[in-house]
C-alpha positions as CSV (number, residue, x, y, z in Angstrom):
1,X,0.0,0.0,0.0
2,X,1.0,3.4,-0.8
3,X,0.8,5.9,1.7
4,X,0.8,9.8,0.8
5,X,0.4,12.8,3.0
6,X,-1.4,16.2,1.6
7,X,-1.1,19.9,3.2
8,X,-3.9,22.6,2.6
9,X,-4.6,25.5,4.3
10,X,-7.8,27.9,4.7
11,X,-5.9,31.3,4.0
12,X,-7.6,34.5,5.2
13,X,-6.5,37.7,4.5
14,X,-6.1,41.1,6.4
15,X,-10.0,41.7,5.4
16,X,-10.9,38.8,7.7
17,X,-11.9,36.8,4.3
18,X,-11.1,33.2,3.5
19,X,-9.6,31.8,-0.1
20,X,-11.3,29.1,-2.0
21,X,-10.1,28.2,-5.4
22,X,-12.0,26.3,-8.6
23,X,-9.9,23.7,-9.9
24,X,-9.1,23.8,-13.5
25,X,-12.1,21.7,-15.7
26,X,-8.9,20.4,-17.9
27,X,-6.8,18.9,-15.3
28,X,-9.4,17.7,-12.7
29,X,-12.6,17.2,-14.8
30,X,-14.6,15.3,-11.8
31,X,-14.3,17.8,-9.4
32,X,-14.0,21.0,-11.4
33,X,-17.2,23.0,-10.0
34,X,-16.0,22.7,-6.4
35,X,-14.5,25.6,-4.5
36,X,-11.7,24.3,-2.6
37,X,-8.5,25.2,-0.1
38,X,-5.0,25.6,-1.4
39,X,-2.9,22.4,-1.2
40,X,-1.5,19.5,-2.5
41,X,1.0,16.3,-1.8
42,X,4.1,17.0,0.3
43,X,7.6,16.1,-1.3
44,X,8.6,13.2,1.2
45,X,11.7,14.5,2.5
46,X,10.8,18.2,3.3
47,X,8.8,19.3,5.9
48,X,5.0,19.7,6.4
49,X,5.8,23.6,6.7
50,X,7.9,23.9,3.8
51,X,5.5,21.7,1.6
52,X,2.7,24.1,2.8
53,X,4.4,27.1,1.6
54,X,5.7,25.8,-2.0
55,X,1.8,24.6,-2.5
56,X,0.5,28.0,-1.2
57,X,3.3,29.9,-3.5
58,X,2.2,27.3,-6.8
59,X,-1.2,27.8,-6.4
60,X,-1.9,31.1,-5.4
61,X,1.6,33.1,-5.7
62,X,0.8,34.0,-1.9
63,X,3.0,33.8,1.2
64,X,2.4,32.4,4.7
65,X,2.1,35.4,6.8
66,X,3.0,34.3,10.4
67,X,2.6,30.5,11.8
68,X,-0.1,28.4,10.2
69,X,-2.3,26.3,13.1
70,X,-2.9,22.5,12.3
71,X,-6.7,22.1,12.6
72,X,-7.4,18.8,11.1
73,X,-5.8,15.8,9.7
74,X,-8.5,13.6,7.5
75,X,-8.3,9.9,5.6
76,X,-9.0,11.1,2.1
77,X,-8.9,8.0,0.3
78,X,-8.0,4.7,1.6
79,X,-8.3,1.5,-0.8
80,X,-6.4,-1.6,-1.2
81,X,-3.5,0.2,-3.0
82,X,-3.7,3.8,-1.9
83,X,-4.0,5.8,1.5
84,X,-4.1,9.3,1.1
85,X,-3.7,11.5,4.4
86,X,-4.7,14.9,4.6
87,X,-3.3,17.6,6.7
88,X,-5.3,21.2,7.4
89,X,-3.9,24.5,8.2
90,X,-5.6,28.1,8.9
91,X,-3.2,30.9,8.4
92,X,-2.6,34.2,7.4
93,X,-2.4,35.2,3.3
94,X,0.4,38.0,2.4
95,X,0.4,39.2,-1.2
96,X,-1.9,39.5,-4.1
97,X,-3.1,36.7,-5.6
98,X,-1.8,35.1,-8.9
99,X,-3.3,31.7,-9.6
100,X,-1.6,28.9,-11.9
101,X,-3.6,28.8,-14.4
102,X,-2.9,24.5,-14.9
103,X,-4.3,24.2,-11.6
104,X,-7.2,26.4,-11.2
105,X,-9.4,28.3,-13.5
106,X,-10.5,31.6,-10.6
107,X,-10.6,32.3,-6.9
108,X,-12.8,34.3,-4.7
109,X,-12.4,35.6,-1.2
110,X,-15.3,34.6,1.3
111,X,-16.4,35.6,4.7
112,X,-17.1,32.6,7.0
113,X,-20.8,33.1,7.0
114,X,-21.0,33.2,3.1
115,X,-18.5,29.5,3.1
116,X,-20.9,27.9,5.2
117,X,-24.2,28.7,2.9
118,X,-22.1,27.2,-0.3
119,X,-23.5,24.2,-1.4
120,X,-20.5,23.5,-4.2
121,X,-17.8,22.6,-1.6
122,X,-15.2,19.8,-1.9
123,X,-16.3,17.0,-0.1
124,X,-13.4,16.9,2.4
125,X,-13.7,20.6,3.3
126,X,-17.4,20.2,3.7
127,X,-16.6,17.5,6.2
128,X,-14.4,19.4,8.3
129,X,-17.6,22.3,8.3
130,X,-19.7,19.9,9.2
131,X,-16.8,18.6,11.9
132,X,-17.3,22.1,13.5
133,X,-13.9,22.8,13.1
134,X,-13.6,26.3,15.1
135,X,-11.4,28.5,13.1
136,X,-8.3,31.2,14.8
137,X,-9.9,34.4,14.7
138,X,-6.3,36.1,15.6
């Protein structure tokens, strides 16, 4: 069995609004029309931080501003050959964003209240909303 480990992170900037992305139709064309987090698989042999910050900067072209908070870890798929774990952060956005295009095709900043009316959520971020997960508010 494979085992991988993925970093995202719910970004909020100095608006008090949170980040979530649209994957790009091409690349992912089962998920496409679900907002998401920033993230991705870590590069075994660099740390969880580091991974978190080369996703963040790939996706988004934003930096970490401050220390990120773990709030989550989920199993995100699990079968006979694969187990995929998945690591989630809330932290603090610095810079304006420029997304890679390959990856996602727009963004949009949300306040908390709006995220939690979406209906068009990634399934794995909609379980840590309906987890309750209470978010920093520093």
């Amino acid at each position: 069995m494979i085992l991988q480990v993925g970093v995202k992170i719910i970004l909020k900037n100095k608006e008090g609004e949170y980040l979530l992305l649209r994957r790009s139709a091409e690349k992912y064309p089962g998920i496409a029309d679900l907002w998401d987090i920033p993230g991705g698989r870590i590069d075994p042999g660099s740390s969880l931080l580091d991974n978190l910050k080369r996703e963040m900067m790939e996706e988004t072209g934003l930096t970490l501003g401050g220390e990120p908070k773990l709030i989550a870890a989920q199993d995100i798929l699990k079968n006979t050959n694969k187990h995929v774990v998945r690591l989630t952060y809330i932290g603090k956005a610095d810079g304006e964003v420029k997304l890679d295009a390959n990856e996602h095709e727009f963004y949009k900043w949300f306040d908390w209240e709006e995220i939690l009316k979406l209906e068009d959520l990634d399934m794995y971020f909609k379980e840590l909303l309906k987890d309750r997960i209470i978010l920093d508010e520093s």
